[in-house]
C-alpha positions, 0 to 999 in steps of 0.5 A, spaced: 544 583 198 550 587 200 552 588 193 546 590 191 547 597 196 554 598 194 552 598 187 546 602 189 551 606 193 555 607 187 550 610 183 547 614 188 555 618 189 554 620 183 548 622 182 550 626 188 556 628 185 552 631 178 548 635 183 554 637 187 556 641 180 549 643 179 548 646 185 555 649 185 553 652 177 547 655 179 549 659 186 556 661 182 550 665 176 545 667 181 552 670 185 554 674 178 547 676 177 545 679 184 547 686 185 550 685 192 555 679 187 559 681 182 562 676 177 569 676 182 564 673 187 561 668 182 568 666 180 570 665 187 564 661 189 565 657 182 573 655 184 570 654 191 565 649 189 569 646 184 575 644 188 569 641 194 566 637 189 572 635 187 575 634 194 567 630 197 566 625 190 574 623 190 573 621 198 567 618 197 569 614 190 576 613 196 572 609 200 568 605 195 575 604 192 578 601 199 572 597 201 573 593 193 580 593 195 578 590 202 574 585 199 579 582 193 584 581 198 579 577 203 577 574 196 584 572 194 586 570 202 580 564 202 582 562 195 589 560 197 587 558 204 581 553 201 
């Protein structure tokens, strides 16, 4: 059962991460299309975004990557106890 939430928690980080860049997309073109904006603004909002999505989907692959890891250990630990 807990396999079953880390593979869906997998699968949910990116889906997340893709709508992270979707969402960075479409702000970054709305900011270059609205009169207050400017294309400097949609380029600032755009390398912004970027490097939080980057940043976010990388702490958060981290973190699944440290619990595999744990577990492999625990894995390796009781087969050369057992």
């Amino acid at each position: 059962m807990r396999d079953f939430f880390i593979l869906a928690l997998e699968k949910l980080i990116a889906v997340i991460v893709v709508l992270m860049m979707i969402a960075v997309l479409v702000v970054a073109v709305m900011a270059m299309g609205s009169p207050q904006g400017g294309a400097v603004l949609g380029l600032a909002i755009l390398v912004g975004g970027a490097l939080y999505v980057v940043l976010m989907g990388g702490m958060l692959y981290l973190f699944l990557g440290i619990y595999h890891n744990t577990k492999r250990t625990a894995d390796l630990l009781a087969a050369k106890a057992g």
